[in-house]
MIDRENGU-324342 format. One record per residue (C-alpha): x, y, z; residue in one letter. Coordinates in Angstrom, 2 decimals, padded with zeros to 5 digits, m for minus. Layout:
NODE      xx      yy      zz res
NODE       X       Y       Z   a
...
! end
This chain:
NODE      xx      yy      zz res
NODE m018.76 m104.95 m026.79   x
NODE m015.24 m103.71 m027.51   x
NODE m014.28 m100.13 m025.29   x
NODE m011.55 m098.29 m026.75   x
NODE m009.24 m097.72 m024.05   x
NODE m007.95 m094.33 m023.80   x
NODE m009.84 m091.22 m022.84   x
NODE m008.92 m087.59 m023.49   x
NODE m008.59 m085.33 m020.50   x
NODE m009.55 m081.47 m021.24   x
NODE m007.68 m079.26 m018.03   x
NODE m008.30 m075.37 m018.62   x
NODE m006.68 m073.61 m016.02   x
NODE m006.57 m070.21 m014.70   x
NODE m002.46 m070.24 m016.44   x
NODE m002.53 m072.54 m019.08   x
NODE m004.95 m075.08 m020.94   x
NODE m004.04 m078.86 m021.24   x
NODE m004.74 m082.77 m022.85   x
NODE m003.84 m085.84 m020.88   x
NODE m004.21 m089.04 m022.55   x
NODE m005.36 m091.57 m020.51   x
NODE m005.36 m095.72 m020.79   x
NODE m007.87 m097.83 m019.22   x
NODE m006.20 m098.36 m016.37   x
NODE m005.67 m094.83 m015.40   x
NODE m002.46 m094.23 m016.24   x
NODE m001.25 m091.31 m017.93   x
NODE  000.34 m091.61 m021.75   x
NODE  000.48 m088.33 m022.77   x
NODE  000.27 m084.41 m022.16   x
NODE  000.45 m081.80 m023.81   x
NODE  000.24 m077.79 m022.50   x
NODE m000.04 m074.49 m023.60   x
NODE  000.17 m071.18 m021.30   x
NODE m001.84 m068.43 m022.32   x
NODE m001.68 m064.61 m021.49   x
NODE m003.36 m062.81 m018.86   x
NODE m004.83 m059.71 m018.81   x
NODE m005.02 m057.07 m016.07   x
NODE m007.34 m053.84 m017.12   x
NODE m007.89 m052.45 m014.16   x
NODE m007.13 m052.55 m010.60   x
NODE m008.01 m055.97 m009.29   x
NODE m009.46 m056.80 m012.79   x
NODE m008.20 m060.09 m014.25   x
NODE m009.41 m061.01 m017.46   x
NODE m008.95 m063.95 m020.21   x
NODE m009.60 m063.92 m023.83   x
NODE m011.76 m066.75 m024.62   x
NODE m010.93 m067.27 m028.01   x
NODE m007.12 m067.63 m026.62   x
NODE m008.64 m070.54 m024.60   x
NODE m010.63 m071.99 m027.06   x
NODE m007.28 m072.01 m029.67   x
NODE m005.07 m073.61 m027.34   x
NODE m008.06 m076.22 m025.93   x
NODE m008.04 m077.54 m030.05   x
NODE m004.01 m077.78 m030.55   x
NODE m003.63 m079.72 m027.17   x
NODE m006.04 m082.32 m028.15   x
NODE m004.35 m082.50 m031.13   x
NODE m000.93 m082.38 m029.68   x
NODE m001.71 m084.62 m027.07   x
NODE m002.97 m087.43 m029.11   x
NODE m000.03 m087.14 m031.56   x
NODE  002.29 m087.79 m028.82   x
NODE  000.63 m090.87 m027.49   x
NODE  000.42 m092.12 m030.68   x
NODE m002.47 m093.54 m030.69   x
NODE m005.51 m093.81 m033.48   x
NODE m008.58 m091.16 m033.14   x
NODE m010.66 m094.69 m032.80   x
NODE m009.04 m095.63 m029.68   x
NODE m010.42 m092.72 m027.95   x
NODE m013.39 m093.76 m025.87   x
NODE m014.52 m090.56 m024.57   x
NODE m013.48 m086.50 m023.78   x
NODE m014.07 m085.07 m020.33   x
NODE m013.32 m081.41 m019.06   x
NODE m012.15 m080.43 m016.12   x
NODE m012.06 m076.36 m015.72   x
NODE m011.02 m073.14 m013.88   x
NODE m014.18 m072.84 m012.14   x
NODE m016.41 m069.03 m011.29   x
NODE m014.68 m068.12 m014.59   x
NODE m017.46 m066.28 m016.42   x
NODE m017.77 m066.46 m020.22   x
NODE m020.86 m064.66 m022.31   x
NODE m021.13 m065.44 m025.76   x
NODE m023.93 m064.85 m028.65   x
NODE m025.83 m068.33 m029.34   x
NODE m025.75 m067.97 m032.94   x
NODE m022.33 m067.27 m033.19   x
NODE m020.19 m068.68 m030.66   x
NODE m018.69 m065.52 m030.22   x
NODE m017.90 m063.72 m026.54   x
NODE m019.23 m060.82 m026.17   x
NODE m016.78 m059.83 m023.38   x
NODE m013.23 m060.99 m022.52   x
NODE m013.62 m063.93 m019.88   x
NODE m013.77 m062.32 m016.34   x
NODE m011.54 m064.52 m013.77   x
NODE m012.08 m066.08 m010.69   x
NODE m009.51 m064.10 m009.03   x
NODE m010.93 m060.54 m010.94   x
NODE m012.29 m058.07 m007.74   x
NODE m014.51 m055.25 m009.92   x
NODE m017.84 m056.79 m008.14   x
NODE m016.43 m056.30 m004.39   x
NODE m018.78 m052.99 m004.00   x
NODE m021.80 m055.01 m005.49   x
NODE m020.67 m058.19 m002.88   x
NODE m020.52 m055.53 m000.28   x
NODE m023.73 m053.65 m001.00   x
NODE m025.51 m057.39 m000.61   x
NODE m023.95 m057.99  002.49   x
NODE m025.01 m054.59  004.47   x
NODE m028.78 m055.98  002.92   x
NODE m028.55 m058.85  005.03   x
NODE m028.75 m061.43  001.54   x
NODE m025.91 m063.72  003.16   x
NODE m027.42 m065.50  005.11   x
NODE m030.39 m066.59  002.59   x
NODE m027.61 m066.99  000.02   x
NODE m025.50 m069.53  002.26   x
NODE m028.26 m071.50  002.87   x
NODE m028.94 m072.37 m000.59   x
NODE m025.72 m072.46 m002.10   x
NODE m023.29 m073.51  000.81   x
NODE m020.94 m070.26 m000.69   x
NODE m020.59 m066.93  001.04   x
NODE m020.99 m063.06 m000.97   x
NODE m017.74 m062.78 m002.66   x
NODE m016.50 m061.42 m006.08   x
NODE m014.65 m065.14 m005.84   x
NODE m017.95 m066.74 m007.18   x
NODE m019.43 m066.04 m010.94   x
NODE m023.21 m064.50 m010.29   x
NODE m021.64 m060.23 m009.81   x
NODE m019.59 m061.15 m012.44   x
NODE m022.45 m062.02 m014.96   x
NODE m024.30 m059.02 m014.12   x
NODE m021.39 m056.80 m014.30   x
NODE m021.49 m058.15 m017.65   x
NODE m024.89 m057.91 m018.50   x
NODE m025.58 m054.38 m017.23   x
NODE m021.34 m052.72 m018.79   x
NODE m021.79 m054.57 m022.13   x
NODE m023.57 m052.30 m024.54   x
NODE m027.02 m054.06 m025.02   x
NODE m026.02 m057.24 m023.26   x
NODE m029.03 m057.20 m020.91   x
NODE m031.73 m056.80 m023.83   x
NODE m029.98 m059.55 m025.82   x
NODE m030.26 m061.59 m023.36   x
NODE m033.68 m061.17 m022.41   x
NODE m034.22 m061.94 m025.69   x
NODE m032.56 m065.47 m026.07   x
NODE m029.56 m064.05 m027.52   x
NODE m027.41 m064.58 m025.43   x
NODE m025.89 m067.69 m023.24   x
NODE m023.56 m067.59 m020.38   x
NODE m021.83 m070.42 m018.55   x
NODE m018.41 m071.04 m016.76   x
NODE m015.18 m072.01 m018.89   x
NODE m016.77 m075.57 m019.16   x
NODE m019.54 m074.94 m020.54   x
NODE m018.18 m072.46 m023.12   x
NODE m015.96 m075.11 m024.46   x
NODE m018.68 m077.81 m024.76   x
NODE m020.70 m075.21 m026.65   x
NODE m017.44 m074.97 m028.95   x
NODE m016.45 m078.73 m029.46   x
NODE m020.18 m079.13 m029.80   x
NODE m020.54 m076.87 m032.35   x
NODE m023.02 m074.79 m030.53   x
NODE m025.46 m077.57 m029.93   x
NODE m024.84 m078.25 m026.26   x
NODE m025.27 m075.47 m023.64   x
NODE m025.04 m077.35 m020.36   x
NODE m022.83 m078.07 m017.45   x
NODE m022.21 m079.95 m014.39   x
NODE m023.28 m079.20 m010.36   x
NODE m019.82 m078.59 m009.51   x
NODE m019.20 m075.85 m011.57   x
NODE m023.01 m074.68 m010.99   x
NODE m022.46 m074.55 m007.47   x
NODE m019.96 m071.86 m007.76   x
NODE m022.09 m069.35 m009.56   x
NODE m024.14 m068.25 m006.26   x
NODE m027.39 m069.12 m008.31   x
NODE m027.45 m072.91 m007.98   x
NODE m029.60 m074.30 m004.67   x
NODE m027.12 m077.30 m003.66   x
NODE m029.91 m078.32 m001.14   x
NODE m031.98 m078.62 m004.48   x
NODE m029.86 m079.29 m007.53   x
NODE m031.36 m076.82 m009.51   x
NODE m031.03 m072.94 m010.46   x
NODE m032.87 m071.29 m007.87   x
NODE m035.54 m068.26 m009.05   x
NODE m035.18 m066.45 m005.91   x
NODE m031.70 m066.05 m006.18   x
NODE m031.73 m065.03 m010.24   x
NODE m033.78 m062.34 m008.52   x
NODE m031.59 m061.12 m006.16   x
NODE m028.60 m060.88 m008.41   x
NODE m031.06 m059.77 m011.80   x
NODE m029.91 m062.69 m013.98   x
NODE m032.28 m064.11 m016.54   x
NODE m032.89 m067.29 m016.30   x
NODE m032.67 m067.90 m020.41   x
NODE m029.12 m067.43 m020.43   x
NODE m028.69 m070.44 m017.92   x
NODE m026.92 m073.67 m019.30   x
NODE m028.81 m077.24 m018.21   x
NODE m027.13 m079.03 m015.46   x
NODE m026.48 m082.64 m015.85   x
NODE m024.91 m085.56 m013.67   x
NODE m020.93 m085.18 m013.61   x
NODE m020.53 m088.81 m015.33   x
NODE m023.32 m088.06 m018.38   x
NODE m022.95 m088.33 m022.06   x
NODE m022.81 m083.85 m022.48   x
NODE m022.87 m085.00 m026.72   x
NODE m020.40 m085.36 m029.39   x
NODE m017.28 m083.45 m029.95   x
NODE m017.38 m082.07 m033.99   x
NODE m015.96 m084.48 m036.23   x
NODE m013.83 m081.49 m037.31   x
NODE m011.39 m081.21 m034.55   x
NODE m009.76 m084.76 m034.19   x
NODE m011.07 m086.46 m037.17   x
NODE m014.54 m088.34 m036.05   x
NODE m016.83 m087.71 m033.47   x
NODE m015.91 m088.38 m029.61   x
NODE m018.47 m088.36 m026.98   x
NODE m017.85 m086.03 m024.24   x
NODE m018.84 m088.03 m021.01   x
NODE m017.88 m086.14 m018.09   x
NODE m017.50 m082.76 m016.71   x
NODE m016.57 m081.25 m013.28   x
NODE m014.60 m078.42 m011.54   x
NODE m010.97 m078.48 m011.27   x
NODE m011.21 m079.06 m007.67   x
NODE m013.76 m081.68 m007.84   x
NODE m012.31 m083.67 m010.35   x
NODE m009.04 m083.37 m008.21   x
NODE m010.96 m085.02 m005.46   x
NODE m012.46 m087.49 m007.39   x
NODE m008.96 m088.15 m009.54   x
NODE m007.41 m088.57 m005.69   x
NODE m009.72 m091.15 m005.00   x
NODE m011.30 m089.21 m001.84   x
NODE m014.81 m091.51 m002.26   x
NODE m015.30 m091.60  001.72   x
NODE m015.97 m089.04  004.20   x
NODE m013.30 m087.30  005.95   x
NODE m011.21 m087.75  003.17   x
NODE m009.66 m084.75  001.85   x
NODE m006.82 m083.42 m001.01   x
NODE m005.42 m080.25 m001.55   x
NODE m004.09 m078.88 m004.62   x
NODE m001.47 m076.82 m005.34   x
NODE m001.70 m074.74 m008.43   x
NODE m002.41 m071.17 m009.22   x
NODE m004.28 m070.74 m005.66   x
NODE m004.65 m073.51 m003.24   x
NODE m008.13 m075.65 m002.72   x
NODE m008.58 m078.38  000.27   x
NODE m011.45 m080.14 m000.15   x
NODE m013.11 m083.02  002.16   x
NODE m015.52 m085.42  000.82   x
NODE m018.29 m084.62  003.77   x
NODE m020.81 m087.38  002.17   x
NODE m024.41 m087.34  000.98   x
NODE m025.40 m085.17  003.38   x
NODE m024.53 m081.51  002.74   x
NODE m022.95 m079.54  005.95   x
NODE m022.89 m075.56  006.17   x
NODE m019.27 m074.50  008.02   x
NODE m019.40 m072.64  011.21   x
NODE m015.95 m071.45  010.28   x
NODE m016.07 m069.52  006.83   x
NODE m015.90 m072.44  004.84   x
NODE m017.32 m073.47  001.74   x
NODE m020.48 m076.33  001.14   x
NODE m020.08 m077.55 m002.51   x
NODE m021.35 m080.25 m004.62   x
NODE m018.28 m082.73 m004.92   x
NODE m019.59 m084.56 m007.68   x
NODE m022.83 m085.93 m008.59   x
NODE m023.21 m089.51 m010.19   x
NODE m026.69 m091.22 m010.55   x
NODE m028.74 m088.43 m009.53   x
NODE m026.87 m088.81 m006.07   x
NODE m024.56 m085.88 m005.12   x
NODE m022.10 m086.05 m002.73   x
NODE m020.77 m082.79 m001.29   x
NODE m017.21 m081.28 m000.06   x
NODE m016.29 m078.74  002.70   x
NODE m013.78 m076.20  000.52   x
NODE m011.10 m073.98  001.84   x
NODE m010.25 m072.04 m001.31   x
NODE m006.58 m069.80 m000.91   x
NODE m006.29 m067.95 m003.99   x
NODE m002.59 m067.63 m003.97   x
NODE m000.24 m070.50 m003.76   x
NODE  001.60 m070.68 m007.35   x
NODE  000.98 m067.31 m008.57   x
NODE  003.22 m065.83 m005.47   x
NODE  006.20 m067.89 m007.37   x
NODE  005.26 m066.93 m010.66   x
NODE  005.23 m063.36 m009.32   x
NODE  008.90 m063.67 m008.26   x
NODE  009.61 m064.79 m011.61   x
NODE  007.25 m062.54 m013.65   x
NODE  007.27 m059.35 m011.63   x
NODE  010.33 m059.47 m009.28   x
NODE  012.27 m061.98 m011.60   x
NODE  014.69 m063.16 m008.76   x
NODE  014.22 m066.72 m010.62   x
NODE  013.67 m067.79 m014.53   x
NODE  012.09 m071.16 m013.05   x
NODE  009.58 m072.03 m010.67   x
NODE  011.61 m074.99 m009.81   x
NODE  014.31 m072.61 m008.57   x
NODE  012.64 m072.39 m005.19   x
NODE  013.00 m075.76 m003.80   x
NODE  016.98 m075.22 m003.81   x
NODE  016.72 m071.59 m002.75   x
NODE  014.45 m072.37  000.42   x
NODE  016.96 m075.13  001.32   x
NODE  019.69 m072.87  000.82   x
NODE  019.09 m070.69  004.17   x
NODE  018.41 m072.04  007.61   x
NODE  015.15 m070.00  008.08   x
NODE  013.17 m067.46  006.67   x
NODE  015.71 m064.71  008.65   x
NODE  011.83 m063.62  009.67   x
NODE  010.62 m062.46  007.00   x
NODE  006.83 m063.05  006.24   x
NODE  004.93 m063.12  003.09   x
NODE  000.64 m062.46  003.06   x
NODE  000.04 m063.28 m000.32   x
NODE m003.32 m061.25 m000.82   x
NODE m002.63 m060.00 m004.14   x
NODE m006.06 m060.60 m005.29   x
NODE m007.34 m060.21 m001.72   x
NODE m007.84 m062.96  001.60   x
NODE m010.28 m066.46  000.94   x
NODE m010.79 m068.70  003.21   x
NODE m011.28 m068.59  006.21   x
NODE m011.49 m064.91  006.50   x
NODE m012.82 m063.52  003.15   x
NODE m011.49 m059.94  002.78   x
NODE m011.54 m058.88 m001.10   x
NODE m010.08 m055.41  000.26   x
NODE m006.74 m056.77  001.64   x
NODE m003.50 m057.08 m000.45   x
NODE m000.03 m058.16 m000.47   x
NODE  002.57 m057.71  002.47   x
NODE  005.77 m058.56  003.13   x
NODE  007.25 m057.37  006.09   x
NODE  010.77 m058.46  008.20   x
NODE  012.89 m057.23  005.58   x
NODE  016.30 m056.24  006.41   x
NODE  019.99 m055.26  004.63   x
NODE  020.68 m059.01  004.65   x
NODE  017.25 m060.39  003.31   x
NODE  018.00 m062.08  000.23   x
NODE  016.05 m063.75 m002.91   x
NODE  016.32 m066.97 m000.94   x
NODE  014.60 m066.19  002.28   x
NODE  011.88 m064.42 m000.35   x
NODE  011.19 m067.48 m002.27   x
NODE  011.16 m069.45  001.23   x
NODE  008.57 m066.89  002.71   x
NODE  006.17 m067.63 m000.38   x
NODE  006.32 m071.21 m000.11   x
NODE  006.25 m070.77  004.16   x
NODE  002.73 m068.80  003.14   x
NODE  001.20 m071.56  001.42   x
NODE  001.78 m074.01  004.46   x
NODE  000.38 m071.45  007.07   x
NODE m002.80 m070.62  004.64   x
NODE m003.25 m074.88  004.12   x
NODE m002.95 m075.30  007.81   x
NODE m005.40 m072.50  008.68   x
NODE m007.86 m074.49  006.67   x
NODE m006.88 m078.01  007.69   x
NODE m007.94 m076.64  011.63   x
NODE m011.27 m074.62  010.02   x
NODE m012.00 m078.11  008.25   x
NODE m011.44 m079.99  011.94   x
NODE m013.24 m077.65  013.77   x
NODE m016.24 m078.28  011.58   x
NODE m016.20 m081.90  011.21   x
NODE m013.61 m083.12  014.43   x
NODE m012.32 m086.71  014.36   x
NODE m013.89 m087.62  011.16   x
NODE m011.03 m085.92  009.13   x
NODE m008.37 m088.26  007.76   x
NODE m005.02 m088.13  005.45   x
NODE m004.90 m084.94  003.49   x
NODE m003.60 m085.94 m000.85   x
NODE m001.50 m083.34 m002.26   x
NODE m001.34 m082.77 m005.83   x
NODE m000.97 m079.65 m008.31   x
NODE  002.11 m078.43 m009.70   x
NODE  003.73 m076.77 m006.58   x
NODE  003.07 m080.95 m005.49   x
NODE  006.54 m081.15 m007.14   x
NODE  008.57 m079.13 m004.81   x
NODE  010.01 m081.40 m002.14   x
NODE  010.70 m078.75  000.20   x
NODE  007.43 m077.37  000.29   x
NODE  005.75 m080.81  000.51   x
NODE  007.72 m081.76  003.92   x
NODE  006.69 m078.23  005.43   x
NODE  002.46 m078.63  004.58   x
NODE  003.28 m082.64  005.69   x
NODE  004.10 m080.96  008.42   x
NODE  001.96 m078.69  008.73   x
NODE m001.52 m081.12  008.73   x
NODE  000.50 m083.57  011.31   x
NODE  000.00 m080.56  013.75   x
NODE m003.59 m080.29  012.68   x
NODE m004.00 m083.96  013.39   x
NODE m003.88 m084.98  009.75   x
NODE m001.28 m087.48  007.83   x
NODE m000.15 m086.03  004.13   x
NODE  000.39 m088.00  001.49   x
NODE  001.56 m087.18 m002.64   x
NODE  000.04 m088.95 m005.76   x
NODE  002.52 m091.48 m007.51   x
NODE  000.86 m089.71 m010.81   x
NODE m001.29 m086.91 m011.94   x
NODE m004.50 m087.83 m011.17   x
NODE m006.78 m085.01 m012.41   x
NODE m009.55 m084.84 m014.40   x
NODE m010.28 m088.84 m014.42   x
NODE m013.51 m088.80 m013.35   x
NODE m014.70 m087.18 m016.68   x
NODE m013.80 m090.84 m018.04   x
NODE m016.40 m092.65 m015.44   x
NODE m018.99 m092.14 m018.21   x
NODE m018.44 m094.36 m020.94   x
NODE m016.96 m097.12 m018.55   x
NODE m013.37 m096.38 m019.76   x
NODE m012.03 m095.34 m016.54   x
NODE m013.84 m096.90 m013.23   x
NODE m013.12 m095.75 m009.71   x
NODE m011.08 m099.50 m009.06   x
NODE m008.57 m098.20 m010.97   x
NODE m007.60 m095.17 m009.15   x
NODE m007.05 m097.08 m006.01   x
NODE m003.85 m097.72 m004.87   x
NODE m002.17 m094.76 m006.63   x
NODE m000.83 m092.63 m004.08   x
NODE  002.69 m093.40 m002.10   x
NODE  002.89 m092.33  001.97   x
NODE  005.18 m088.87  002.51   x
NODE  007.13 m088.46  005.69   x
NODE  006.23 m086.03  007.87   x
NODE  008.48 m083.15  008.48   x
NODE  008.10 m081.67  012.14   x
! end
């Protein structure tokens, strides 16, 4: 039976929402990408507007296959890889949000996280869902939405309503509304999914008073979700795959063993290490997380999540606009011998891992007269190495020998500079680093139909030199 051999690659991220094209073999043909605004309301608030999302998710896919071009027909299959703790709530009839999209990095709940805590509900919580109390994670979100949108609890009492991360909201769209369901990576970062137990777990919906009718179902990550509307591209496309940025990074990196672990470079920062079949609660402020599941078998990942890494250089160009291109850096850092001391904590959305402080915020300090937007941009890419090499050690203390290379990938993956420095970086904490020869996201979502198999992304990624 004849496959068509390219598969469609949906990558909504926290910045901007894209379509890779991808052959048979795993090689990308195409991409296109649009950024999309961001809203700050509030203090710590960070917001997105779904239908902004949704917009840009439909002219990439449209864009995207245009540029490879290719026929509609050859498409085998769509998969989605997402922001993930990104909270969407929208009316089931409708489609509609009823509430801007509240953002991973958003801090309103850190009272609500707090007030848990001082209860004693961590411990209970860890233990079924591998995750610690944090506004990070999507469950204080959802009923910050449920209980500050007027009549959004009632409604959804009532069936009215559905909620899901920014992968399930866009299934629900390309669906047409007749999929709500997701995937146990993206479920395992909503603080009501037992990982121990695949399933939505009642005594948590309890703790955090979410109804369990607005739940989506959770399928395997390689699983035929339904049919994309004939409307968008032409005919209808099965969408075979799901899974969390992260995950799908992990799985596109072709970390299948234990011990082996990526990090990606984007917006924030995420290490992950493929810990096996048998899940593994940190002793050092980790994170336990499904990595993927695939024929009912789920394999899970110790997480180090840094929610800063990119946005500190899009700050410098956005806010403090001592570049016009993230690019700029690489040349800057290179430009001066050292940092001249200064130091950058890039907590503008508060600390992750390892020490999980939603109250803390940005800090530069070392400045002097002679300080200049060099040894700035140098400090913000020096801060990403430090935060991946505090996790590389948390990640080693919990697991010892057993940890190999560390994959890089993500957009900040492109600066050379930077790439030497974390190199260097896990050699000290015992690891070897290494760079993808191509973008490897989201690949995994192809696994479903047979289009993509896990052969072909072997043998993808070239060795890096270690700077020390």
């Amino acid at each position: 039976m004849f496959t068509p051999p390219f598969v469609l690659a949906i990558d909504q991220g926290t910045t901007s929402t894209r379509c890779i094209v991808f052959d048979a073999k795993a090689r990308m043909v195409a991409v296109a990408q649009r950024e999309f605004a961001q809203h700050y309301p509030q203090l710590g608030w960070v917001e997105h507007d779904p239908e902004d999302i949704w917009n840009d998710t439909v002219t990439v896919l449209r864009e995207a296959v245009a540029t490879a071009g290719i026929a509609v027909a050859d498409v085998a299959a769509i998969g989605i890889t997402n922001q993930r703790e990104t909270v969407v709530l929208w009316e089931r009839a409708t489609g509609k949000p009823v509430y801007n999209a509240i953002v991973w990095q958003d801090r309103r709940t850190a009272d609500a996280c707090a007030r848990l805590k001082q209860a004693g509900a961590e411990p209970d919580v860890t233990a079924r869902t591998g995750l610690l109390l944090d506004p990070y994670f999507s469950a204080t979100k959802l009923a910050w939405m449920l209980d500050h949108v007027d009549g959004a609890r009632a409604r959804a009492k009532a069936g009215d309503l559905a909620f899901g991360t920014i992968d399930s909201f866009l299934l629900s769209r390309l669906t047409r509304g007749k999929v709500h369901a997701t995937d146990p990576t993206n479920a395992g970062r909503t603080l009501l999914f037992n990982i121990m137990e695949q399933q939505w777990d009642e005594a948590l919906l309890k703790l955090f008073d979410i109804p369990a009718g607005v739940l989506p179902t959770v399928h395997d990550n390689a699983h035929i979700f339904g049919m994309m509307d004939a409307g968008i591209l032409g005919r209808e496309i099965p969408i075979a795959g799901m899974a969390g940025d992260q995950q799908a990074a992990l799985f596109g990196q072709g970390c299948f063993h234990p011990g082996m672990t990526k990090s990606t470079y984007g917006t924030g920062c995420f290490a992950l290490m493929n810990i096996g079949t048998t899940p593994v609660l940190s002793r050092n402020r980790l994170l336990t997380t499904p990595a993927y599941r695939i024929g009912g078998t789920t394999t899970y990942a110790l997480e180090g999540s840094i929610f800063v890494a990119g946005a500190a250089v899009k700050w410098l160009r956005d806010g403090l606009r001592i570049i016009t291109r993230a690019s700029e850096t690489h040349d800057m850092a290179t430009r001066v011998a050292d940092s001249h001391g200064v130091y950058m904590v890039p907590a503008f959305v508060g600390m992750g891992a390892p020490h999980w402080d939603p109250e803390a915020r940005g800090l530069i300090c070392g400045l002097t007269l002679d300080v200049t937007a060099a040894h700035l941009a140098r400090a913000a890419l020096e801060a990403v190495a430090y935060q991946t090499m505090d996790l590389v050690e948390a990640m080693r203390a919990d697991i010892g020998p057993a940890a190999c290379a560390l994959r890089i990938d993500g957009g900040m993956a492109a600066n050379d500079w930077l790439c030497h420095l974390g190199a260097g970086a896990a050699v000290r904490s015992g690891h070897g680093c290494g760079r993808p020869g191509r973008d490897g996201g989201g690949l995994a979502q192809g696994r479903g139909t047979g289009a993509v198999s896990t052969t072909g992304l072997s043998g993808r990624h070239k060795a890096m030199s270690a700077a020390t």
